[in-house]
Structure formats: C-alpha cells, structure tokens
Legacy VTK file of the C-alpha trace (Angstrom):
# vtk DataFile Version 3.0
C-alpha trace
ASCII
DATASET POLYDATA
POINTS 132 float
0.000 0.000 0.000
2.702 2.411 0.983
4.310 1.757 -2.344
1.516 2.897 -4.217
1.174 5.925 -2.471
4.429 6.841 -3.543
4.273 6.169 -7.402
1.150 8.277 -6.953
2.617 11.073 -5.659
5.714 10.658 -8.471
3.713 10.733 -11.281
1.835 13.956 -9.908
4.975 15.240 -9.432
6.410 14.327 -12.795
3.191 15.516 -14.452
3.474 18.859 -12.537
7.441 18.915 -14.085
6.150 18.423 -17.279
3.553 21.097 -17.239
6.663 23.817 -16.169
9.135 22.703 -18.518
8.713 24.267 -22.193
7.808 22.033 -24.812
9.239 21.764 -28.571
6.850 22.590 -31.242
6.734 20.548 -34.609
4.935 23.728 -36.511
6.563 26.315 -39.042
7.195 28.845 -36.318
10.765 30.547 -36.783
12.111 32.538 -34.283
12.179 36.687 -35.770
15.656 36.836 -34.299
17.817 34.202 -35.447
15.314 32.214 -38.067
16.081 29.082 -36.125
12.548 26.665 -36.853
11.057 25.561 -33.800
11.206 27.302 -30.436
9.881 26.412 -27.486
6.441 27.401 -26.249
6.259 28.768 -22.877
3.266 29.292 -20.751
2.916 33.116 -23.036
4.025 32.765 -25.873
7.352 31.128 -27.774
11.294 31.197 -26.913
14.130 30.378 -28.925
16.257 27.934 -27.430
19.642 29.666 -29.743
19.618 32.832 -28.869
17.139 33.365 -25.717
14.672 35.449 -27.727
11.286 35.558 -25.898
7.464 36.393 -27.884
4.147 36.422 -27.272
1.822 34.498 -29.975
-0.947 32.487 -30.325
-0.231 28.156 -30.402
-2.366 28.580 -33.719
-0.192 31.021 -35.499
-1.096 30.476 -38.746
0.161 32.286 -42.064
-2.299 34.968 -43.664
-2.776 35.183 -47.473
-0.394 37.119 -48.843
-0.812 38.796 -52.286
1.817 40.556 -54.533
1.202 44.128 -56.122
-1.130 42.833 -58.696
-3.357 40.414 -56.558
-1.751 37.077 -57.242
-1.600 34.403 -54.688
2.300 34.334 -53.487
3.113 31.034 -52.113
6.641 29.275 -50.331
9.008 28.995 -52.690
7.729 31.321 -55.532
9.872 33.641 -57.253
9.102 37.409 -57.737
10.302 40.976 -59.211
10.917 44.206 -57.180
9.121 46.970 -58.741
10.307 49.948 -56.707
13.490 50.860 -55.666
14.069 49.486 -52.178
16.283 51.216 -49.530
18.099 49.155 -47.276
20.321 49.743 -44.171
24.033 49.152 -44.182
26.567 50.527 -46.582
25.892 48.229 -49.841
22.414 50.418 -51.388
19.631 49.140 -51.583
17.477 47.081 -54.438
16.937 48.293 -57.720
13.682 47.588 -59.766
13.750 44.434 -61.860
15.551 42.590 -59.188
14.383 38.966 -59.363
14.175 37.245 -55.794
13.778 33.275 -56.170
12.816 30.833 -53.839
11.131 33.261 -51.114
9.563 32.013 -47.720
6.238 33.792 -46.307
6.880 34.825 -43.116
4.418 36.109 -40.241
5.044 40.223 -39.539
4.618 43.309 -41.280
7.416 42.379 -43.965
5.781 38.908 -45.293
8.686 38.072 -47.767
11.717 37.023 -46.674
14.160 36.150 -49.502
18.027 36.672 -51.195
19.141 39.347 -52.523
23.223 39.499 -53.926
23.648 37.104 -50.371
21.793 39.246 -47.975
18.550 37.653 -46.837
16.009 40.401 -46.455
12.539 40.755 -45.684
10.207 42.554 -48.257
6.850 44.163 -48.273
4.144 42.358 -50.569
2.938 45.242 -52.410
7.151 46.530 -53.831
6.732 42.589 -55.962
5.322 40.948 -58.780
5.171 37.561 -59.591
7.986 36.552 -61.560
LINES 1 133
132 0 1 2 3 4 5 6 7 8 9 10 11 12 13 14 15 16 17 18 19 20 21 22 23 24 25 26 27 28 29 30 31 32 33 34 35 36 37 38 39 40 41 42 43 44 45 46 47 48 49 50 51 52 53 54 55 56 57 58 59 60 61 62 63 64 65 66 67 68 69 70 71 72 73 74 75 76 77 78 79 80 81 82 83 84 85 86 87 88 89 90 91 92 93 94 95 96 97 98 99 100 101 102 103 104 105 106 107 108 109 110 111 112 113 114 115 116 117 118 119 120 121 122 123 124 125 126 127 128 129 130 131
C-alpha cells in the first residue's frame, strides 16, 4: 500500500514537471531573431532555445494570405520581381527595380517576404513585388 502511495505522488509530481518545462513545437514557427525553426512554447508565448529570444503568440499562429502588387496568390518557394526601388540599411544600397528574388519564404510580420538578394537575406513588403 505504501508503495503505491508513492508512485502516486511521483507521477503527480512528474506531471506537474512536465507542465513547467517548455515544450518543442513541430509547426513552421521561426524565431524573428535568429530564423532558427522551432522554439519552445512557454506558458505566453514562444522562446528560442539559440539565442534566448522571448514572444508572445498564439499556439495557432497560422500564415495569412499574402498577395503581390497585382493580386496574385504568393506562395513558399515562388519567385518574384521588385518593382520599386528598395532602400536598405548598411553601406551596400539598396534594391533596384527588376531585381528577381527566387525561392522566397512567407513569413508572419509586417514584412511577409523574406528572400536573397546578392547574399543578404532580407525581408520585403508584398505590395514593392510581382510575380515573376
């Protein structure tokens, strides 16, 4: 009898330790910092176990539409065309129009496109692209 008592109070125990400690996700969430695919969820939100970054969003974070200049469906792995002249930080310029940007990823935020551009990854706004 004593014996059972004590497995029951492990496994509450254990199932109170595995309530606290974070859990890894198997979804498409990226951490904004580092790009690193699946975080950890947290009681609020998400952290990145690379770099420590912590954010709140919902477990059902999913991707809305996201539509180039003209109205076309853009998708993973698309390819489109800069068609304004985009300033960028750092010393190199920026993008000119005409710029092709293959293989892009959708990403959640204000800046849905996240693609290549002369070896700089860089997140773009859906209405500065076309299609290719």
């Amino acid at each position: 009898m004593r014996a059972s008592r004590t497995n029951c109070s492990l496994s509450s125990v254990a199932k109170f330790e595995l309530q606290r400690e974070p859990r890894v996700t198997s979804s498409a969430v990226q951490c904004p910092i580092c790009t690193i695919p699946e975080p950890l969820i947290s009681a609020d939100g998400f952290e990145c176990a690379t770099c420590g970054h912590e954010w709140l969003a919902d477990l059902d974070d999913t991707q809305a539409e996201v539509r180039d200049s003209n109205g076309k469906m853009l998708v993973d792995g698309d390819d489109v065309v800069i068609i304004r002249d985009l300033k960028l930080d750092g010393k190199r310029g920026g993008i000119k129009v005409g710029t092709k940007v293959r293989s892009i990823r959708l990403v959640p935020g204000d800046h849905p496109i996240q693609g290549k551009v002369d070896g700089r990854t860089v997140l773009i706004i859906a209405d500065k692209v076309k299609k290719a």
